[in-house]
C-alpha positions in Angstrom: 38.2 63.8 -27.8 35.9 61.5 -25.9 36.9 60.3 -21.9 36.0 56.9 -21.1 34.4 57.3 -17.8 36.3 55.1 -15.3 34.6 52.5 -13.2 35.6 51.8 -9.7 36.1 48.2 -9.1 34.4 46.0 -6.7 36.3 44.7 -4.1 35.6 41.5 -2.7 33.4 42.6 0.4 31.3 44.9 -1.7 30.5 41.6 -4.6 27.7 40.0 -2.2 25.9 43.2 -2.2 26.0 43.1 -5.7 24.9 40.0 -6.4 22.1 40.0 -4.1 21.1 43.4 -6.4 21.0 41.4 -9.0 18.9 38.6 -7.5 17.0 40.9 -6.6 15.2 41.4 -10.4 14.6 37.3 -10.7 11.7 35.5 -9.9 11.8 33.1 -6.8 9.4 30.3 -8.8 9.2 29.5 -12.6 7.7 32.0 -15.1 5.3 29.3 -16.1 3.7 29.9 -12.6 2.3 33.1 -14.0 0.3 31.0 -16.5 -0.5 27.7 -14.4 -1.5 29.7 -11.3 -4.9 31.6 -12.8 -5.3 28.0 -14.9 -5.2 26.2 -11.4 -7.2 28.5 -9.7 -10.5 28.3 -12.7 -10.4 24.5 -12.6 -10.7 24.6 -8.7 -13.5 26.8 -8.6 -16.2 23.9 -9.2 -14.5 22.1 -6.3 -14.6 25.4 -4.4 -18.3 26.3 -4.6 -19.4 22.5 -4.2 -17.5 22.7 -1.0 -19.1 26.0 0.4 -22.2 25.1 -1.2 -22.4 22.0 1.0 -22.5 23.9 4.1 -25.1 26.7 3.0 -28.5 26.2 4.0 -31.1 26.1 1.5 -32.5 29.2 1.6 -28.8 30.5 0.4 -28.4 28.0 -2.1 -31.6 29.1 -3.8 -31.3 32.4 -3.5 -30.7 34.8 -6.9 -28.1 35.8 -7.5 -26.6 33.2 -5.2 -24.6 33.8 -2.5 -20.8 33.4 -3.3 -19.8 32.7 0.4 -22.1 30.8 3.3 -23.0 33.7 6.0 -22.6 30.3 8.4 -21.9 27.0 8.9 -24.8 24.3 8.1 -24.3 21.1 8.5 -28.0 20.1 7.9 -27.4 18.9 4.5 -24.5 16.0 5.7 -26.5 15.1 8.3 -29.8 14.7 6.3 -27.8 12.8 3.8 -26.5 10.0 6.7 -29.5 9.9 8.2 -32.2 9.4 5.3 -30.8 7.6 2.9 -29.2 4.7 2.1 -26.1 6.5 1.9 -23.5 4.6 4.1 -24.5 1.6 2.3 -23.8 2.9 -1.2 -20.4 3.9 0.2 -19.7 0.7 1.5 -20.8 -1.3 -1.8 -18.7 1.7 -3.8 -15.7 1.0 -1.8 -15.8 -2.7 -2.1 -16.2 -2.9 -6.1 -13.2 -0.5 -6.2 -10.8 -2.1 -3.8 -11.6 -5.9 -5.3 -11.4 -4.4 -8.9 -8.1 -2.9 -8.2 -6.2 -5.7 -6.4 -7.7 -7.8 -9.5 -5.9 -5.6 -12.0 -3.1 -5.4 -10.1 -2.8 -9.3 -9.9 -3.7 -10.2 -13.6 -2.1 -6.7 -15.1 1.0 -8.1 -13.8 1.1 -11.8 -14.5 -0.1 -11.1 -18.3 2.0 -7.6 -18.5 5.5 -9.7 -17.6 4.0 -12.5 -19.9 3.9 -10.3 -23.0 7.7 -8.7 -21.5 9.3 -11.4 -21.2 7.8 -14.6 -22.6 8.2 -15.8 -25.7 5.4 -18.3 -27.0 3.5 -18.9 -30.5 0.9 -16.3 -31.3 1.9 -13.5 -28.3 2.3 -10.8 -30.6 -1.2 -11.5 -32.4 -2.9 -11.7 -28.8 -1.3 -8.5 -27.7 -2.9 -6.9 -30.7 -6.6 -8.2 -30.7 -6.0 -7.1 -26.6 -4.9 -3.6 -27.6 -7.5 -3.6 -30.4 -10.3 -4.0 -27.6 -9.4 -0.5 -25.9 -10.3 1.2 -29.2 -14.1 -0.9 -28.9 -16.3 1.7 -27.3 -18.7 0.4 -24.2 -21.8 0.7 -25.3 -21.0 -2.0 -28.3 -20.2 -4.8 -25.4 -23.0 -3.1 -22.8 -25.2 -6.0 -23.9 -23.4 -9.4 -24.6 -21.7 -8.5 -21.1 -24.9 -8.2 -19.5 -26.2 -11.5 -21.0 -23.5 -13.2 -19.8 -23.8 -11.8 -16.4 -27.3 -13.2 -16.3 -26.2 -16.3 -16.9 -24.1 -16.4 -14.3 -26.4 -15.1 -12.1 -25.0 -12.0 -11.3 -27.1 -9.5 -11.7 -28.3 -7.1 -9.4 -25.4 -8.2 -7.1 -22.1 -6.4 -6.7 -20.6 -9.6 -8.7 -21.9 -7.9 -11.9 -19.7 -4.8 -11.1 -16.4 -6.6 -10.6 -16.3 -9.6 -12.8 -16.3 -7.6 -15.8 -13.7 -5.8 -14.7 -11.3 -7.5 -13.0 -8.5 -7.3 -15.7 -8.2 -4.3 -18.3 -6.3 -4.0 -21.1 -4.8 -0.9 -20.1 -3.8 -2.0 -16.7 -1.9 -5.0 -18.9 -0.2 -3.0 -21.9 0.7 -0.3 -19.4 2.5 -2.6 -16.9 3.9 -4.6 -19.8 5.5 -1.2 -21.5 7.3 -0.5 -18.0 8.4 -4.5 -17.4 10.4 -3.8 -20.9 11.9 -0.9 -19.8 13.6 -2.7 -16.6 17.1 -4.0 -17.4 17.5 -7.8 -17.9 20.1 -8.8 -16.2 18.4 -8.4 -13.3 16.2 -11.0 -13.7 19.3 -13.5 -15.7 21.0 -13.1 -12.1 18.1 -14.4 -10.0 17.6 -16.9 -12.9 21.3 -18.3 -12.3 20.6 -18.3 -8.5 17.9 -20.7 -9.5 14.4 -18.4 -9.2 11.6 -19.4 -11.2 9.3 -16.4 -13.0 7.0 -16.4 -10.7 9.4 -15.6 -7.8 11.7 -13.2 -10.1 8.1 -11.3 -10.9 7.3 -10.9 -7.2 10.6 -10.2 -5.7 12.4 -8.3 -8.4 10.2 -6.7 -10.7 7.1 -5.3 -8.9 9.2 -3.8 -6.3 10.8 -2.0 -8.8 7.2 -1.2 -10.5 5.6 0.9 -8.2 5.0 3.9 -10.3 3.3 2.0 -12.9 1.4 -0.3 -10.2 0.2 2.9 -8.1 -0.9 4.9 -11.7 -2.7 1.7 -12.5 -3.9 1.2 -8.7 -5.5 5.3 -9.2 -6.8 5.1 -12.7 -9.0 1.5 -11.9 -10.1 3.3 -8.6 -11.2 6.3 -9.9 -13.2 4.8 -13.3 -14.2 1.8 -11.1 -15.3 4.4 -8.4 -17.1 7.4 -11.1 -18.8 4.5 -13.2 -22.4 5.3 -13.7 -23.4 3.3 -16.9 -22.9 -0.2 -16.1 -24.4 0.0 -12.6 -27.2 1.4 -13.8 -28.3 -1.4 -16.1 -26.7 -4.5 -13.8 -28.4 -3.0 -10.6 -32.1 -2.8 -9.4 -32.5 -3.2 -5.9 -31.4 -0.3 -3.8 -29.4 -1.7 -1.4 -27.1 -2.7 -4.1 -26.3 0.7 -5.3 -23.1 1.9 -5.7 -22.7 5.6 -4.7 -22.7 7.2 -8.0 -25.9 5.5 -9.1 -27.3 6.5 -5.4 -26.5 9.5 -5.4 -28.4 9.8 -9.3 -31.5 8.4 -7.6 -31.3 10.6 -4.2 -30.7 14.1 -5.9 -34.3 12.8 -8.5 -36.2 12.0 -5.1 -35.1 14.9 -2.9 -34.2 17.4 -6.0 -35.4 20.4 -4.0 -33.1 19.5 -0.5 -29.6 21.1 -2.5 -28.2 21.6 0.4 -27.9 17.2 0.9 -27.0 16.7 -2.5 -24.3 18.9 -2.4 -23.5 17.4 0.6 -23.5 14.3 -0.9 -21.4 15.2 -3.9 -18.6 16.2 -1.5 -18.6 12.8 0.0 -18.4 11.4 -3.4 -15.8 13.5 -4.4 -13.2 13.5 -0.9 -12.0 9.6 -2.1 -10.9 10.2 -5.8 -9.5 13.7 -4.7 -7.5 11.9 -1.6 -6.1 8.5 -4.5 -5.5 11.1 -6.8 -2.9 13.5 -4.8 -1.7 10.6 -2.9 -0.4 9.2 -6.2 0.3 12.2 -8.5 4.0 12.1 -7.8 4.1 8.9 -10.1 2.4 9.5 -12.7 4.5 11.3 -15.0 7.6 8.7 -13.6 5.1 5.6 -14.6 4.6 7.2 -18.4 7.5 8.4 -18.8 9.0 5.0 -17.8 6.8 2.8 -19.8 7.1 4.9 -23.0 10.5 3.9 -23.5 10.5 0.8 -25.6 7.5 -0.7 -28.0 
């Protein structure tokens, strides 16, 4: 005949002792950390090494095998890069294509996203498709009507060639318009009633209650505006027009053996889409999320 062995019970001062036992065995993050930690950590190795390369002195950088960590710090290459080149002036003209370009599709995205939201008229539906239909048409099939049409205008080799093409997007438009529609209504019917117009209803109801969508549309202009190579290489031939990416092309060709300055100079280029992009992360996934509710 078998005894069932008999088990004390736990009083109540005893139960916090188990418990924390317990607790004990269980993670204090999300098991998906275990995954998305070593992921992390490989994409951030570029960033890493261009950062120590930076401040290694030439000698180091060419050296084989390289060296994985700087023995000191060398700020030669930043100061070589301020000092003989054109380099604060590319930043400048960088800074000011991106800012105008991204208050443009702020400004526009918003008066033709609440237009296809919430306005009615004959033909909206056919416009909003040959709109959407232009994301799918790749770059290089408009590279050169736009540029003929820039040189009529006489914008070319001026910074007005890098932001009149771009001052509205169709993505800034459909994106903002797909997060209007998911705003309730009768917000805007109240404000109606209390005798607001659309203009006034856009500006003091509904962007204030779009800034996920208008800071993911802010970040996503800046940083294409701010990496674009292609276009500023064609509209642009004077140097002092350069915008950083397309100086920084033609400085690392002329001083190709100074590695030390163009990684230097890479860091610089870098440090402003690294700061708009974790400034603005936190709404990004709110923004899609939000403006995939409704078609």
């Amino acid at each position: 005949m078998t005894t069932r062995a008999h088990v004390a019970p736990v009083s109540a001062a005893q139960l916090p002792d188990v418990l924390r036992q317990r607790r004990r065995w269980r993670l204090p993050f999300s098991p998906w950390h275990l995954l998305l930690a070593p992921l992390a950590l490989v994409f951030a190795a570029p960033l890493v090494w261009l950062l120590l390369s930076s401040v290694m002195s030439n000698a180091e950088i060419n050296r084989f095998p390289p060296s994985l960590w700087p023995s000191g710090i060398d700020f030669s290459g930043y100061r070589y890069v301020l000092e003989n080149a054109l380099f604060l002036r590319w930043f400048s003209n960088s800074l000011i294509v991106s800012v105008v370009t991204v208050a443009a599709n702020l400004v526009f995205g918003s008066l033709g996203g609440y237009a296809f939201a919430r306005m009615r008229f004959r033909g909206s539906k056919v416009m909003l498709g040959l709109m959407m239909a232009t994301m799918a048409v790749p770059f290089q099939l408009t590279m050169i009507p736009t540029f003929l049409v820039m040189k009529k205008l006489g914008l070319i080799d001026s910074l007005g060639a890098l932001i009149v093409p771009s001052l509205v997007t169709p993505f800034a438009v459909f994106l903002l318009r797909q997060f209007f529609l998911s705003l309730p209504r009768e917000l805007e019917e109240a404000a109606w009633i209390d005798g607001c117009s659309r203009l006034r209803v856009l500006v003091r109801i509904v962007l204030p209650l779009s800034r996920p969508a208008l800071s993911t549309v802010a970040v996503l202009t800046f940083l294409s505006t701010w990496n674009d190579l292609t276009w500023p290489l064609i509209a642009i031939n004077h140097d002092t027009q350069y915008t950083l990416q397309l100086g920084l092309t033609t400085f690392q060709g002329q001083h190709h053996t100074n590695w030390a300055a163009v990684m230097a100079g890479n860091v610089i280029t870098v440090l402003p889409v690294l700061l708009a992009f974790l400034g603005a992360q936190k709404t990004f996934i709110q923004s899609i999320t939000s403006s995939g509710l409704k078609g």
